[in-house]
C-alpha positions, 0 to 999 in steps of 0.5 A: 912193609911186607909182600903179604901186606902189600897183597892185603893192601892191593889184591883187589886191584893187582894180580898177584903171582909168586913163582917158586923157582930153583932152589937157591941154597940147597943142601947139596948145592950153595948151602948156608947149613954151616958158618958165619952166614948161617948165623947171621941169617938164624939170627936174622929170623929168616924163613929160608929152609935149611934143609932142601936138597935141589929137587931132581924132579918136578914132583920133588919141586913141587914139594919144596915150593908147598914147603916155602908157600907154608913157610913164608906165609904170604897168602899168595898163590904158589905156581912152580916153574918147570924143570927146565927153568923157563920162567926163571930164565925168561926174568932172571929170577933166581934167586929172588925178584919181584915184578911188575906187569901190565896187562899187556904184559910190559914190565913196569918194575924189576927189582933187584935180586934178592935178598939185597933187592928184594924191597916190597916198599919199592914194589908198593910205590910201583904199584901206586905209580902204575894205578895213578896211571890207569 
């Protein structure tokens, strides 16, 4: 299971929001551009972008948040979090997470951190759990 068909499935019922964070292995930071985990993740078919160096400015993230929305595909609107990392820091978001949030704004899910814990299977049995609730 997918996070984009997990949105097919429940985006009718669910809002659904993907924060672009920091970047989480750029070019002049933790890259993966050489060796073993580069291979395995080329192997992997993983839609990581390779080549972002850690964006200076909001305009620079901007970008490589359009960059990962094309790329990843998941028809998901892209809000980018500020260059101050508020959102980031407000749900230990980096370098990957998936929520859960009721509309009064509890968190009902926190995965783990990605790429381990990134499940949306896990998310879908959240979400189904919240809606038998409601």
């Amino acid at each position: 299971m997918s996070l984009h068909d997990l949105y097919q499935r429940y985006n009718n019922q669910v809002q659904f929001i993907k924060v672009y964070i920091r970047e989480a292995h750029p070019v002049d930071g933790w890259w993966f551009g050489k060796g073993f985990m580069n291979t395995l993740l080329r192997l992997s078919k993983s839609k990581v972008s390779w080549n972002i160096y850690d964006p200076k400015t909001i305009e620079e993230r901007r970008s490589a948040a359009g960059d990962c929305e094309e790329s990843l595909q998941y028809g998901i609107k892209t809000y980018v979090d500020e260059m101050n990392d508020q959102v980031n820091k407000a749900y230990a978001a980096w370098p990957t997470r998936l929520y859960l949030i009721n509309k009064e704004g509890i968190v009902v899910y926190a995965g783990g951190l990605g790429p381990f814990g990134f499940k949306p299977a896990a998310l879908k049995q959240a979400i189904n759990s919240y809606l038998a609730q409601e």
